[in-house]
C-alpha positions in Angstrom: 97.5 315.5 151.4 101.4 314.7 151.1 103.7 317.6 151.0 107.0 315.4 149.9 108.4 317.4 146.7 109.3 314.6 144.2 113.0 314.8 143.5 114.3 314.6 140.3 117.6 313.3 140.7 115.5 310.1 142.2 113.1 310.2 139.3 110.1 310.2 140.9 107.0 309.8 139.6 104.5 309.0 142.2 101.6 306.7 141.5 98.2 307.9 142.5 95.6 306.3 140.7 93.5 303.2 142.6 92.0 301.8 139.8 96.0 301.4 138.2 97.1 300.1 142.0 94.3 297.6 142.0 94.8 296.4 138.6 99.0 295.6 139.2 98.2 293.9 142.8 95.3 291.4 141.1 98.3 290.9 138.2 100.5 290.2 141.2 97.7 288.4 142.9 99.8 287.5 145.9 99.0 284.3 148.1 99.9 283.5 151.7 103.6 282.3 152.9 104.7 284.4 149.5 107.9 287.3 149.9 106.9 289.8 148.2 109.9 292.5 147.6 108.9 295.8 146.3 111.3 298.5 145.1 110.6 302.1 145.4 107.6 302.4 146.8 107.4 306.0 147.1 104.3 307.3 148.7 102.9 303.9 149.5 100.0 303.8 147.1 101.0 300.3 146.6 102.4 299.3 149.6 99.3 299.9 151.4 97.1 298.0 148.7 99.9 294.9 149.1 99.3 295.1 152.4 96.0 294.2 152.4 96.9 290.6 150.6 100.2 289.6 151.7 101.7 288.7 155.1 105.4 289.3 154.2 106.5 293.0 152.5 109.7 294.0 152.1 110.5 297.8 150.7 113.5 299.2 149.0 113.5 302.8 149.0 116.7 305.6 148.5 115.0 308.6 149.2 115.8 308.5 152.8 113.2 311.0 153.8 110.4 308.8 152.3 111.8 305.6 154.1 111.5 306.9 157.4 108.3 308.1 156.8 107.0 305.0 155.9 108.4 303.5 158.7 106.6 305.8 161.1 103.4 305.5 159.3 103.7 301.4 160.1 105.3 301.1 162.9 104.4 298.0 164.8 103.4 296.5 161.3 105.6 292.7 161.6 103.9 292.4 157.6 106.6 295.1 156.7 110.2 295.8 156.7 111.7 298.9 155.3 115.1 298.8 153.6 116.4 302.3 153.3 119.2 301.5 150.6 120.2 301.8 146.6 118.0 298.7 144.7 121.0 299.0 142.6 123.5 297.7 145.0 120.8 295.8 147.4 122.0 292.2 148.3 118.4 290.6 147.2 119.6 286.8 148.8 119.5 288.3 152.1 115.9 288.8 152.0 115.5 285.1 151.2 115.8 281.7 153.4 116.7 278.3 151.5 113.8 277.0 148.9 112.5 280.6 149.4 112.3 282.8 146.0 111.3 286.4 145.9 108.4 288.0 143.9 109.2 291.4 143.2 107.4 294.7 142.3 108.1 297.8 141.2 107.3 301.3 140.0 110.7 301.8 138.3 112.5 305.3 137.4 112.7 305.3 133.7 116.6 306.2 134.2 117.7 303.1 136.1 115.2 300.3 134.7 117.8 299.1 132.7 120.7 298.3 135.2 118.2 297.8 137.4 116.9 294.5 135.2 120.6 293.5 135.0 121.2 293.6 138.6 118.3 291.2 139.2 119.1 289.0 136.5 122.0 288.4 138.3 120.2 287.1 141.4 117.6 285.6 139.3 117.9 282.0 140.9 116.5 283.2 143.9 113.4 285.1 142.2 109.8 283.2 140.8 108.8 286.9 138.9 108.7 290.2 138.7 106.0 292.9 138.0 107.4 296.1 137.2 106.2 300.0 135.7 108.2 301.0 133.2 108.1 303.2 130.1 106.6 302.1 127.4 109.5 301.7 125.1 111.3 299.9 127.9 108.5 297.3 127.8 108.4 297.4 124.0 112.0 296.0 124.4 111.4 293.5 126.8 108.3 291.2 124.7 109.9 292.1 121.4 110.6 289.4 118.5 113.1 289.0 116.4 113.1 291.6 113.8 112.2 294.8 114.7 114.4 297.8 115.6 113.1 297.3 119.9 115.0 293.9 119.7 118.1 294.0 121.3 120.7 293.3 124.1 118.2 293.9 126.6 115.2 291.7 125.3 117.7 288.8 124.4 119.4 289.0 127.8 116.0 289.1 129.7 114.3 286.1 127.5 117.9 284.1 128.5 116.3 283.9 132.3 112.7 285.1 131.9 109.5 284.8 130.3 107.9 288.8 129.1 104.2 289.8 129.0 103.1 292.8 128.4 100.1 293.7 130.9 98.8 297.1 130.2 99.3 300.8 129.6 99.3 303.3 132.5 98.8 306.8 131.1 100.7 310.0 132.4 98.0 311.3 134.9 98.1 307.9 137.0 101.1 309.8 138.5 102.1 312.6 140.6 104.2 314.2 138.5 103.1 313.2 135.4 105.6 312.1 133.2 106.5 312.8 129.6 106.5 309.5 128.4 103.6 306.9 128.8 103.9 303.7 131.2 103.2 300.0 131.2 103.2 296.8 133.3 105.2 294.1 132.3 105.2 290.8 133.7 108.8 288.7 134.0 108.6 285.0 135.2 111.7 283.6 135.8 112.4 280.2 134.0 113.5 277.0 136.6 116.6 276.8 133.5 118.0 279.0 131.4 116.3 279.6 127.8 119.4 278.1 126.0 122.1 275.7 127.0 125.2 277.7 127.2 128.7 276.5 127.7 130.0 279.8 129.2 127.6 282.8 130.3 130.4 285.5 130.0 130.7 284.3 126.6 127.4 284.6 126.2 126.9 288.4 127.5 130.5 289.5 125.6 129.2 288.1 122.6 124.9 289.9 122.4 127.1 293.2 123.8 129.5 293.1 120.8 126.5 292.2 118.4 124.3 295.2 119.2 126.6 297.4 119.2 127.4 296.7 115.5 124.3 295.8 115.0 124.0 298.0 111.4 126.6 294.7 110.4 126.5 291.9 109.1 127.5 288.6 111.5 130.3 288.4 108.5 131.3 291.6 109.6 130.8 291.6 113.1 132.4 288.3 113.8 135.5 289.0 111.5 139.0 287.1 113.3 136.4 285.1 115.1 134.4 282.8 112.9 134.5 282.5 109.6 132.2 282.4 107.2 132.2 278.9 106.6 132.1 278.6 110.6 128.3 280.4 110.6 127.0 277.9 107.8 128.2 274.9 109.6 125.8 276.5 112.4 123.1 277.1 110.0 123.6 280.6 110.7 123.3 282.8 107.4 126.9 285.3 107.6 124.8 287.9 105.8 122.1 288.5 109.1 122.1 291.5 111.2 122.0 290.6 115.2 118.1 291.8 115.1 117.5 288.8 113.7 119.0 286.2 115.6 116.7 284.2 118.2 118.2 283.5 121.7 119.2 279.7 120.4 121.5 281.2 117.1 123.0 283.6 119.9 123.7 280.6 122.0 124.9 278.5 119.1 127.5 281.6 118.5 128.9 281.8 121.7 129.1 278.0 122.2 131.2 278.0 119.2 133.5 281.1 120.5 133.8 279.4 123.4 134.8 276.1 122.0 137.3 278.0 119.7 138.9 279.5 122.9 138.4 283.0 121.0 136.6 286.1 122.4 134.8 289.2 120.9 
């Protein structure tokens, strides 16, 4: 039996149930010569199932207590490396050699999923996909269409680079604690090109940022000093939509056009 006390500033939430840890690895479903990254691997409960179908395992884990445990439990292992270190600040590409891409897993803390997702998006050119426990909501965001009150900056900036797919519910007593909230198992495969032809990616990210956080407004509105309403209907973009509604292409047909205009939100 452990006798680590899950820490709260670290939001942990340890994973425990086998029939959960067998369902993400066959998700995974991990094939030779593969580098498979996973990030906070806790107790191991995963770790030691990924280990059983992969010859390359690289951990990221904070709590420094838990990473040295882990290395003395599999030491002598050559399958595994433990990276004692924030997943928030890790340097992904040095876990990579040229042609390489990573496929990375993860039982993430519900309070740094989101800049977590950023930060990878960022080094998404050198990951194939990623298979990650999150809440519910969180999820929710990630596969929603356009429409509903879960689409926002989040699910539009993760569709730019990635593909979403719900896999499955994981209820509170998979986990040591158990949460509040319930989980799921979402599946991100990274696209070989971006969702949308973009002239500027800044412009891009300034632009869904500005949207959603006036997203009660109108584009009329929102876009006032910027573009006009004659400059939305020459995009076919109606100046009377809410950001909700907007695919990823009318997003990218806005910022194409700020950027073309010179002009910034």
């Amino acid at each position: 039996m452990h006798t680590h006390r899950p820490r709260k500033r670290f939001g942990q939430h340890f994973l425990h149930d086998e029939s959960v840890v067998a369902r993400i690895v066959r998700a995974i479903a991990p094939r030779p010569g593969e580098r498979i990254v996973e990030i906070g691997p806790g107790l191991g409960a995963l770790t030691g199932a990924l280990l059983q179908s992969c010859e390359n395992l690289d951990v990221i884990e904070l709590d420094r207590d838990l990473a040295a445990k882990m290395k003395a439990e599999h030491d002598g292992d050559r399958r595994l490396r433990v990276h004692t270190g924030d997943a928030l600040r890790f340097d992904f590409q040095q876990l990579v050699s040229p042609g390489e891409r990573l496929r990375i897993v993860g039982n993430l803390p519900y309070n740094v999923s989101t800049p977590l997702l950023f930060h990878l998006l960022d080094q998404a050119p050198i990951i194939a996909d990623m298979h990650f426990m999150l809440q519910r909501e969180v999820v929710g965001r990630l596969v929603a269409e356009p429409g509903g009150k879960d689409y926002g900056r989040l699910t539009v900036m993760v569709r730019l680079r990635c593909e979403s797919e719900k896999l499955f519910d994981v209820g509170a007593g998979a986990f040591r604690p158990a949460p509040r909230v319930t989980s799921a198992v979402v599946r991100l495969r990274v696209r070989e090109q971006a969702g949308a032809e973009l002239a500027d990616l800044p412009t891009f990210q300034r632009l869904v940022s500005h949207l959603f956080s006036r997203r009660r407004k109108t584009l009329r509105n929102s876009l006032r000093g910027q573009l006009s309403e004659a400059d939305l209907e020459k995009l076919g973009i109606d100046p009377n939509a809410r950001p909700e509604t907007l695919d990823l292409s009318e997003f990218a047909l806005l910022a194409n056009a700020l950027h073309d205009t010179g002009k910034h939100v």
